[in-house]
N, C-alpha and C positions, 0 to 999 in steps of 0.2 A: 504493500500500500504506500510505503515511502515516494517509489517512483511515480505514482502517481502524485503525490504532492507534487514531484518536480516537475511535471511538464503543467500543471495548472500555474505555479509560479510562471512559467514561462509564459506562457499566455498572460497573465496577469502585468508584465513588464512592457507588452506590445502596447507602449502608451504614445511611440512616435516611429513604432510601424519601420523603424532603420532594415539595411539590409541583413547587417549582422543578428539582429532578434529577429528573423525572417530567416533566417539561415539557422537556427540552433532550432528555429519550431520547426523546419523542414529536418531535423534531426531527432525527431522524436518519435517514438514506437509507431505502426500506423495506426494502430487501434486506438492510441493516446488523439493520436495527432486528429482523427477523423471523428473523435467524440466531441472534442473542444468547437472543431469546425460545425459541425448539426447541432450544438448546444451553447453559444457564444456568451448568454447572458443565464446561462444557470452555470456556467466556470466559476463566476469566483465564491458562490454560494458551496458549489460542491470542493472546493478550494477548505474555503475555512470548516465543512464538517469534515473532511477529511484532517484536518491539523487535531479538531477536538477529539476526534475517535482517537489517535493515537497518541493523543494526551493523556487520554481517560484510560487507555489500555496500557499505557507505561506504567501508572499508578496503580491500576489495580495488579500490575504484574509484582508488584512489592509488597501486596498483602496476600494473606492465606482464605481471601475470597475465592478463587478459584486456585490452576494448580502452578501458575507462574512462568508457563509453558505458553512463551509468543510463537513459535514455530511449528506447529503441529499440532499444540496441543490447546488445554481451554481458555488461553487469554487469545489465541490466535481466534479461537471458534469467537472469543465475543466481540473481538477488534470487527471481524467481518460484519456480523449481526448488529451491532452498534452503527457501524457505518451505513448501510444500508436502512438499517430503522430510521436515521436522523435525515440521511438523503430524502427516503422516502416524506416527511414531514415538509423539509423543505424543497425538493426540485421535482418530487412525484415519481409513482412507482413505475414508472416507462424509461423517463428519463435514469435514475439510480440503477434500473435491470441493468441498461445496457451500457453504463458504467460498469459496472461492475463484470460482464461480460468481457467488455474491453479490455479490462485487465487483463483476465483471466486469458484471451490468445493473445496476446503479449507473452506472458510466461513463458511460452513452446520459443519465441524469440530471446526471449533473456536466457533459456536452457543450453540454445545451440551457441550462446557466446559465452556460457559459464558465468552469468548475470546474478549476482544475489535478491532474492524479494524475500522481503521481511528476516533475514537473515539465514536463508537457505538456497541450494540451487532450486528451481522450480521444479517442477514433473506434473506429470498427468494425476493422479492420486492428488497430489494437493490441491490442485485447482478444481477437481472434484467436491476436494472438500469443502474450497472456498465457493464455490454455488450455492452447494446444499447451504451453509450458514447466512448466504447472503439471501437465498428464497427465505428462511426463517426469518430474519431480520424484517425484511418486505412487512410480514404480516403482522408486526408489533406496532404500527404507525398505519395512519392513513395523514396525506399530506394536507396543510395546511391547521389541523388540527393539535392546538399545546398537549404535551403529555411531561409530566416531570419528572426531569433528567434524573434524581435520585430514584425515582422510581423505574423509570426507561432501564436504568445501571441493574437495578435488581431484578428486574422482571426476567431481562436477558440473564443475568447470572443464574439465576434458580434454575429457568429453563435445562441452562446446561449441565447443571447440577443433578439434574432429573433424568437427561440421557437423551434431550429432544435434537440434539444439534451431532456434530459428528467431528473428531477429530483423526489423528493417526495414532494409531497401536504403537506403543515405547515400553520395553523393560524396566526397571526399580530404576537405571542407572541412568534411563534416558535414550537410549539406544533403539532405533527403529528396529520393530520384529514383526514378522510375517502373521499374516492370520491364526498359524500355529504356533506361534511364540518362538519362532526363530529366530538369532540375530542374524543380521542381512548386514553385509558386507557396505563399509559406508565409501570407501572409494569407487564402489562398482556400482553404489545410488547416484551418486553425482555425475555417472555417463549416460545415465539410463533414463530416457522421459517414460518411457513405459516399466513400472518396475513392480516388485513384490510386497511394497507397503501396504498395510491392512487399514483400513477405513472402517471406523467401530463407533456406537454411541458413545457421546459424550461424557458417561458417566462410567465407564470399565476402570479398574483398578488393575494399576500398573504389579506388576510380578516381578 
């Protein structure tokens, strides 16, 4: 979700249109690049919920709210679902899908350059996983409509607390492991867009 902050900054700087801020937005993902363009005047809105989503997810990843896990696991499931519930309030739930779609084939581009998002190489399995959270997120909001933020932070929380949302399968240690609780080889994850990670409710206890 980082990278997404940077290409709405960039859009946000085109205030005199130069060659050179013309040339760094012609450098950015297409799916970045081609949402900003069919969405000109909900960027800087989905700009600033994206800063607070991952504000509010830095912080909660310091308490023992959830399990402290931005990568895979449930600060990652609520970053997504937070983001998307807030979008949804404010830019509406067409507009936020297909953000959040764009993201998501970007990844297969940031995989084939060895691109970090959210501090991992991407793959297919993740960004699986980031739909399903972001469909759940959708359906916490309807747009236009106040709902309060402390209560938005826990609604989501519990949810995944419960098992409604979906993260990746990890051993005690951290360690990515297959549906049958295999460790999986982590050099051989980071070549692999198609790979053996397991996709489990939200609520599984790590072994």
């Amino acid at each position: 979700m980082k990278k997404v902050l940077f290409f709405f900054a960039i859009f946000l700087s085109f205030q005199s249109y130069s060659q050179s801020n013309w040339q760094r937005f012609k450098e950015l993902l297409p799916g970045q690049r081609t949402w900003v363009l069919l969405h000109p005047f909900k960027a800087k809105k989905a700009y600033l919920v994206s800063l607070e989503a991952n504000k509010i997810s830095d912080s909660i990843a310091k308490t023992p709210l959830l399990d402290g896990d931005a990568s895979g696991g449930q600060v990652d499931a609520f970053r997504h679902a937070f983001w998307m519930a807030r979008l949804n309030q404010e830019i509406g739930k067409g507009a936020a899908k297909s953000l959040g779609k764009a993201h998501e084939r970007d990844n297969y581009r940031q995989f084939k350059k060895l691109q970090l998002e959210d501090g991992a190489i991407p793959d297919k399995i993740s960004s699986e996983m980031d739909l399903f959270n972001n469909n759940m997120g959708l359906s916490y909001t309807e747009k236009g409509k106040p709902y309060p933020k402390d209560g938005l932070i826990y609604r989501i929380a519990n949810a995944i607390l419960a098992g409604k949302h979906k993260v990746l399968k990890k051993d005690a240690s951290g360690s990515y492991v297959n549906c049958e609780g295999e460790n999986l080889d982590k050099e051989l994850l980071e070549k692999t867009w198609v790979n053996n990670k397991c996709l489990v409710d939200s609520n599984y206890k790590k072994e």
